[in-house]
C-alpha positions in Angstrom: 65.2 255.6 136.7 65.3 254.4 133.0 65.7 250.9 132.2 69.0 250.1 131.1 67.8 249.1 127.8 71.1 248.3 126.5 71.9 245.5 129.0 68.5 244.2 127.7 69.2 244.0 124.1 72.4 242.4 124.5 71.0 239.6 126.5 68.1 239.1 124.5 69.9 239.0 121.8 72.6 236.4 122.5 69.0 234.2 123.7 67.5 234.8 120.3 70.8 233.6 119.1 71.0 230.7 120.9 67.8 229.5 120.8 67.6 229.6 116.6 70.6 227.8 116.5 68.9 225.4 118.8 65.5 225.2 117.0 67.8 224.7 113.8 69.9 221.7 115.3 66.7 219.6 116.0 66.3 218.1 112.1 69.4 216.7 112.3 70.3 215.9 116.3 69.8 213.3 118.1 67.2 213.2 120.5 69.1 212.1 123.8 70.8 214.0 125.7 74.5 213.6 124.7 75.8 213.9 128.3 73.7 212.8 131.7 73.4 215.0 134.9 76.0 213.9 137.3 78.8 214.8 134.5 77.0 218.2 133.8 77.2 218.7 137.2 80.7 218.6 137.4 81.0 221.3 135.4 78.4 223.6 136.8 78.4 223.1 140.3 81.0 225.0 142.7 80.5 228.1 145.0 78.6 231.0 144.1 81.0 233.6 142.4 81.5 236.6 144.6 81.6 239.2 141.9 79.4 239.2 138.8 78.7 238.8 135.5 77.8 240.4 132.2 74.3 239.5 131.8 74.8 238.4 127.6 77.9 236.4 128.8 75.7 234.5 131.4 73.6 233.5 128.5 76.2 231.9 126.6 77.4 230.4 129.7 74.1 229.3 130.0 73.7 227.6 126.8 76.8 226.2 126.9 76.8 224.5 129.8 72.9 222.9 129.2 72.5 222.1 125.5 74.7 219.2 125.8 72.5 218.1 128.2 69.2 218.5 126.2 66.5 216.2 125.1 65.4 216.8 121.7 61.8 216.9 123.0 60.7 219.7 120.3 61.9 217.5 117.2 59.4 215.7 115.0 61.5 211.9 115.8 60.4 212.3 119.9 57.7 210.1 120.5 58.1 209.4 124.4 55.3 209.9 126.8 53.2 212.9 126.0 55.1 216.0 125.2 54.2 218.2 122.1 56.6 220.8 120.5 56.4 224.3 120.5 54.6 226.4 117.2 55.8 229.5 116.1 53.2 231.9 117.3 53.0 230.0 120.7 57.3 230.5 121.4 56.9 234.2 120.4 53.9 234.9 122.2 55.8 232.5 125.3 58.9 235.2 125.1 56.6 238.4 124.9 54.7 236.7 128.3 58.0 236.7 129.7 59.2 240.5 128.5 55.7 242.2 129.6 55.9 240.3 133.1 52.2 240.5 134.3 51.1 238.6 137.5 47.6 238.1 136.0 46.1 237.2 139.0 43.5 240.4 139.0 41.8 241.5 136.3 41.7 245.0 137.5 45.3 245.3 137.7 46.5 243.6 134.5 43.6 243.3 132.0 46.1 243.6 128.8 47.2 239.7 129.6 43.9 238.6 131.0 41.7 239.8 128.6 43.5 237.7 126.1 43.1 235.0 128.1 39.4 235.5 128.2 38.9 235.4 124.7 40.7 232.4 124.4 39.2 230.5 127.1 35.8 231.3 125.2 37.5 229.8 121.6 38.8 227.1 123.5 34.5 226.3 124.7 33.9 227.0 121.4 36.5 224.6 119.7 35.5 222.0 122.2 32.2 222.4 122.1 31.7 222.9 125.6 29.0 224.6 127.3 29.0 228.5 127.0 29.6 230.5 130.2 32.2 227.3 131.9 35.1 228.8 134.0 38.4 228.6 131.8 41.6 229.0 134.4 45.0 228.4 133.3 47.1 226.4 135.6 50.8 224.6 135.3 49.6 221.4 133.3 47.3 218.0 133.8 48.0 217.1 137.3 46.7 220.8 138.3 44.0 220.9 136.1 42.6 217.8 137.5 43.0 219.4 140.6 41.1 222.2 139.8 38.4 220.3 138.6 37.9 217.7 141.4 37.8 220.4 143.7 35.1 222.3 142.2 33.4 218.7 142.4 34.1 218.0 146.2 33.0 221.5 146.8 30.2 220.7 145.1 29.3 217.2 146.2 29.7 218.3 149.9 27.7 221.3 149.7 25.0 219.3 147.9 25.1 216.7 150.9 24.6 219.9 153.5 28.3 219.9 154.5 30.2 223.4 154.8 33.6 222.2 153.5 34.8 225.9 153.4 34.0 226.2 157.3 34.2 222.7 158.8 36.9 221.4 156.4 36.9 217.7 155.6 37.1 216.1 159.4 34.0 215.0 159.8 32.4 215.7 156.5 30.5 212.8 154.5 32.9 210.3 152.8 33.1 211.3 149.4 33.6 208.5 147.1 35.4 208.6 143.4 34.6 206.0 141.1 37.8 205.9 138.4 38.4 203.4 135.5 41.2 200.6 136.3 43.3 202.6 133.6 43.2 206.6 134.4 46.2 208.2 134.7 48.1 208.4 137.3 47.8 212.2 137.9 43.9 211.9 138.9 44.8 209.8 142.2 47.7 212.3 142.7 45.2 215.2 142.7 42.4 212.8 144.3 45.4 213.0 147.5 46.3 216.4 147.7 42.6 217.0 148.1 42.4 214.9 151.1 39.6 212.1 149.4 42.4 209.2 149.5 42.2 206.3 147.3 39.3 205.9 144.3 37.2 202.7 144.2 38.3 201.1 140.9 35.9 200.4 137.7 36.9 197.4 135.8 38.3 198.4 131.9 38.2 196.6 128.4 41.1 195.6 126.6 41.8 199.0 125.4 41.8 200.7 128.7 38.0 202.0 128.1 36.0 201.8 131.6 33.5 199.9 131.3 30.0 201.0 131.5 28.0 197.9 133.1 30.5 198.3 135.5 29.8 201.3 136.2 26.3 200.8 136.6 26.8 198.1 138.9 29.2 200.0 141.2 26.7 203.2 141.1 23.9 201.1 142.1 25.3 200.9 145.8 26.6 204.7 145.9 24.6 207.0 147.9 26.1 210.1 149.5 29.0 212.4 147.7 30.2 211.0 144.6 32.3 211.9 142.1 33.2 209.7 138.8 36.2 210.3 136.8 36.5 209.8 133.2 39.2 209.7 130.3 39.1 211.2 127.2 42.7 209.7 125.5 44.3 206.6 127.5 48.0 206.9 128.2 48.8 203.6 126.1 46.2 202.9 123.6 44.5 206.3 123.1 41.2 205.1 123.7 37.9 206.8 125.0 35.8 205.6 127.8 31.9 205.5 126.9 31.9 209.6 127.6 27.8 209.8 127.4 26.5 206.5 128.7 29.3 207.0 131.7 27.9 210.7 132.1 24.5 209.6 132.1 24.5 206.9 134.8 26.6 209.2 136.8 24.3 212.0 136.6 21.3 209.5 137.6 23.3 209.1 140.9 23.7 212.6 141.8 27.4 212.4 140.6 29.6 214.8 139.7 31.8 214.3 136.6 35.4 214.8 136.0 36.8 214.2 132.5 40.8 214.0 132.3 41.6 214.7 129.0 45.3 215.4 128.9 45.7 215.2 125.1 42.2 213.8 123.7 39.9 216.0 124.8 41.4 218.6 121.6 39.7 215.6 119.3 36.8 216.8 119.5 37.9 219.6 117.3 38.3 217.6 114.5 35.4 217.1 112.7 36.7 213.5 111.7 37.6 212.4 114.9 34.8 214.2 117.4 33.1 210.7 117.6 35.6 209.7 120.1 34.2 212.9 122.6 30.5 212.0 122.1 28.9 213.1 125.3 31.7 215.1 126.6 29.8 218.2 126.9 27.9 217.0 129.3 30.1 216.3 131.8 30.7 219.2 135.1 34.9 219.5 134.8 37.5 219.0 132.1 41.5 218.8 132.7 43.1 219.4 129.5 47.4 220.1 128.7 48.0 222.9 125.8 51.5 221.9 125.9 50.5 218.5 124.8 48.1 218.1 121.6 48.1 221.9 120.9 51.9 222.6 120.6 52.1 225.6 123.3 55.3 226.0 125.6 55.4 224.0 129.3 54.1 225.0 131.6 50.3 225.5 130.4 47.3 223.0 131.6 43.8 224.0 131.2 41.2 223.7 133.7 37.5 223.8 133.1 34.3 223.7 135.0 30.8 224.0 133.8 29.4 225.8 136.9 31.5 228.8 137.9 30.0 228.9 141.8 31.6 225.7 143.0 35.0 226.0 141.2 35.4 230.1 143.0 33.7 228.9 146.2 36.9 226.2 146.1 39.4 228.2 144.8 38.9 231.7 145.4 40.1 234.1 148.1 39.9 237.8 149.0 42.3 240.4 150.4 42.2 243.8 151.9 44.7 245.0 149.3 43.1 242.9 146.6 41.3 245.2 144.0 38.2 242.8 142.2 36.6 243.2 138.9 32.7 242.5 139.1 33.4 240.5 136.3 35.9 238.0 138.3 39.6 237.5 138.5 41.8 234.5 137.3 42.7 233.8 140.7 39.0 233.0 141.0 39.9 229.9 138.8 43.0 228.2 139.5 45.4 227.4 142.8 47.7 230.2 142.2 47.0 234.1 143.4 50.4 235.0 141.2 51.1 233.3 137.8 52.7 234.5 134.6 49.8 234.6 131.5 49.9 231.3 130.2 46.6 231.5 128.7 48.7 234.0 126.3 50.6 231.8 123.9 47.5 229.4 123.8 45.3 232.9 122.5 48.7 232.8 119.9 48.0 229.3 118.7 44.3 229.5 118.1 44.5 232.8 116.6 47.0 231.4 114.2 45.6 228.4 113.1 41.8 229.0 113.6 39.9 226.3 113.7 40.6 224.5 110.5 44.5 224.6 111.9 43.5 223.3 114.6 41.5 220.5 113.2 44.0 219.7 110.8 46.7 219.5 113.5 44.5 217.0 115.5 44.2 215.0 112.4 47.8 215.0 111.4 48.9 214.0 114.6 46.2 210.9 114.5 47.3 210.1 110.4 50.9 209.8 111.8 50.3 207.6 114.5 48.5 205.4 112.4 51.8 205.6 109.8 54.1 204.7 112.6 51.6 201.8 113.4 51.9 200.7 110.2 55.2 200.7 109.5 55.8 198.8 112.7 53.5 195.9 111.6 56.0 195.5 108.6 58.6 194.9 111.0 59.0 191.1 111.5 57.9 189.7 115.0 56.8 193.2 115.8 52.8 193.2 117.0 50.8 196.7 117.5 48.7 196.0 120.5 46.6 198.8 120.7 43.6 199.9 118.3 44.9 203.1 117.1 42.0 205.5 117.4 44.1 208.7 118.0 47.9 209.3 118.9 49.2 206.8 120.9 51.0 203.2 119.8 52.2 200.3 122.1 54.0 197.9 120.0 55.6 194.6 121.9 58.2 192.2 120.0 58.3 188.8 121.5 58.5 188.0 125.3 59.1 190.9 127.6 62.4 191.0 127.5 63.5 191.0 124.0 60.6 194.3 124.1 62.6 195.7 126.5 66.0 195.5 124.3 64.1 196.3 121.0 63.5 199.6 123.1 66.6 199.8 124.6 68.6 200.0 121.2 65.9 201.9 119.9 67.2 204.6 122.2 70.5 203.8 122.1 70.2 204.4 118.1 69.3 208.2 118.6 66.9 208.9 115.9 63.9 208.7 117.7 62.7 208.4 121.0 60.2 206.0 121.9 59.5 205.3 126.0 59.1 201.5 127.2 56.0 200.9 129.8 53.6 198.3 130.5 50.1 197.4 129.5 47.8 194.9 130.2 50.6 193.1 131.6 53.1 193.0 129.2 56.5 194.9 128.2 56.1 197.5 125.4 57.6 200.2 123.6 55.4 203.1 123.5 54.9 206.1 120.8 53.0 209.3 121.2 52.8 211.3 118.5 52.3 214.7 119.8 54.4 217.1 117.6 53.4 219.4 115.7 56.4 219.2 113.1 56.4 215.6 112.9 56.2 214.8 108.8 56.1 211.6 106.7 60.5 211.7 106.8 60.3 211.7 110.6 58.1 208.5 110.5 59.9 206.9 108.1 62.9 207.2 109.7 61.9 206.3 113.5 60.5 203.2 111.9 64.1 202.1 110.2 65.2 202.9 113.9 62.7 200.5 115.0 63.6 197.7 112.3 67.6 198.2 113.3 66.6 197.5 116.6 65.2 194.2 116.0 67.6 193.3 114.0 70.4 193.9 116.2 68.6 192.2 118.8 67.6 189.0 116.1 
């Protein structure tokens, strides 16, 4: 039976509608949500219709009934937590991923999708200057891709130690230990518990969130047995590096496998100006990395790599009668997931519009800003930037705790920008991360007069 193309075309076209007059509301909006969800839900919830509905109507219905409800995370004045916007070539490669509808699970069956996912893997090694030959899977974001890689290094660890984890399972098996810095991110112990290995033994950190490498030593000096040691490329407050080689090298000494989360700094070491902060990286066995974060690709779209292909398949891949493999691998062989749509697709997009001087100069304009934003904050009177600003992050505090809570406060309150509150090294602040692609010298201007209201209001 033909498609009813039709129905197609007026669906997709109301979308298209919709979404440009979203995309062309975000100079201007403000970046809250204008209504929360228990009022939204008013209006949406009830019983299930019994009849249906024309499917371009439903869109509009749709859109009406959410965008009131939208953050303005795509706009160049968001600043909370980690979230990057979308590029151009990404969102249209994003919506042709959706049209074509591959499970790109086997390479046999859909090799249009996976191919392209291939070939950027290999420019993303390239760009990163990671070894040649790593495994390259594409999973739902950071928390999976550091899943992904501290698998591959428990299966690793364990086999290395004699243990068959894939037939005697963990009861039993060796203790593995995991050495993390006091400041990793949170998503490392998440996927350190869904892979059964329980709590990490903590390494003490510096002032910027670095882990610190005499530590390090010391705690690897009574380590025998399994080990893995988890490092961060791009701390969630201060943007700082941990010592990448001289962390890799003691590990190594030990037998150790190493894990390098790098959510959003790991893409600095394709800037030529800021690829000091990644010294050493290559040498580590696993990367976790988020394209939706520093490179500007839709959610979902982590990026999971692993030096050695044998112990990242041996822990994530499987095999079915009705399977059909390729000699050359599948992308099942790489991730959690046996069906996924081609994420790896709008990533292919972005590199292959920006090459790598794009993509260098989007690193760098990303850092520049958050250094403009750091300054413009300093100007601000009682205001005090707390972090050294080596990449894309700011933590700026204004007094005592509480009057940094209602600086922030307001500053959200205001609208123009949105900048999340946290807390570092034991004190209240107001946190940027400048993760946009769109974000210009207006947008910083701006979120910084936002700032300065703030304090005002709060004298």
């Amino acid at each position: 039976m033909a498609l009813p193309t039709e129905e197609y075309e007026a669906a997709l076209d109301r979308a298209a509608t919709r979404a440009r007059e979203w995309l062309a509301s975000l100079a201007t909006r403000p970046v809250p949500p204008r209504r929360d969800a228990d009022s939204l839900l008013q209006d949406l919830d009830g019983p299930l219709p019994d009849e249906g509905s024309d499917a371009a109507a439903v869109v509009d219905m749709l859109a009406d009934a959410v965008e009131p409800g939208l953050m303005a995370i795509p706009s160049g004045r968001f600043f909370g937590w980690v979230m990057g916007g979308t590029l151009p070539a990404a969102l249209g490669a994003d919506w042709l991923t959706s049209a074509w509808d591959q499970n790109s699970g086997l390479r046999y069956a859909t090799p249009g999708t996976v191919v392209v996912e291939e070939v950027a893997g290999r420019w993303i090694l390239d760009l990163l200057g990671l070894p040649d030959g790593a495994d390259v899977g594409f999973v739902t974001g950071g928390t999976m891709a550091n899943f992904t890689g501290l698998a591959a290094g428990r299966q690793q660890v364990l086999t290395d130690a004699g243990w068959d984890l894939d037939r005697r399972g963990l009861t039993g098996a060796p203790r593995v230990r995991v050495l993390v810095g006091a400041e990793r991110h949170v998503t490392v112990d998440l996927a350190l518990r869904y892979l059964g290995l329980g709590e990490p033994e903590v390494v003490a950190a510096d002032d910027q969130g670095r882990l610190v490498a005499d530590a390090l030593q010391e705690a690897l000096a009574g380590v025998t047995g399994p080990t893995i040691v988890c490092l961060q490329a791009g701390n969630l407050h201060s943007g700082a590096f941990d010592p990448l080689e001289t962390a890799t090298t003691l590990a190594h000494a030990k037998g150790a496998w190493v894990h390098v989360d790098g959510a959003f700094g790991l893409w600095a070491a394709a800037s030529p100006r800021l690829a000091h902060l990644t010294a050493g990286v290559e040498r580590a066995d696993s990367w976790a990395t988020d394209a939706h974060k520093t490179l500007n690709v839709p959610y979902d779209c982590g990026i999971a790599i692993v030096a050695r292909p044998e112990p990242l398949r041996r822990a994530m891949g499987s095999h079915a009668s009705y399977f059909i493999p390729d000699e050359a691998g599948d992308p099942m062989d790489k991730v959690p997931e046996l069906s996924r749509r081609a994420r790896g697709v709008p990533v292919w997009a972005t590199l292959r519009c920006l090459g790598r001087a794009g993509i260098a100069a989007l690193v760098d304009r990303l850092a520049a800003n958050a250094s403009a934003l750091a300054s413009g904050f300093s100007g601000i009177d009682g205001a005090e930037v707390l972090n050294d600003v080596v990449f894309t992050q700011v933590c700026c505090a204004f007094g005592d705790d509480a009057r940094t809570r209602e600086v922030t406060a307001r500053v959200l309150a205001d609208g123009t920008a949105w900048m999340s509150g946290s807390q570092w090294r034991a004190r209240a602040v107001m946190r940027a991360s400048v993760s946009n692609w769109s974000t210009d010298d207006a947008d910083v201007a701006v979120s910084v007069d936002a700032v300065r209201r703030a304090v005002a209001a709060v004298g």
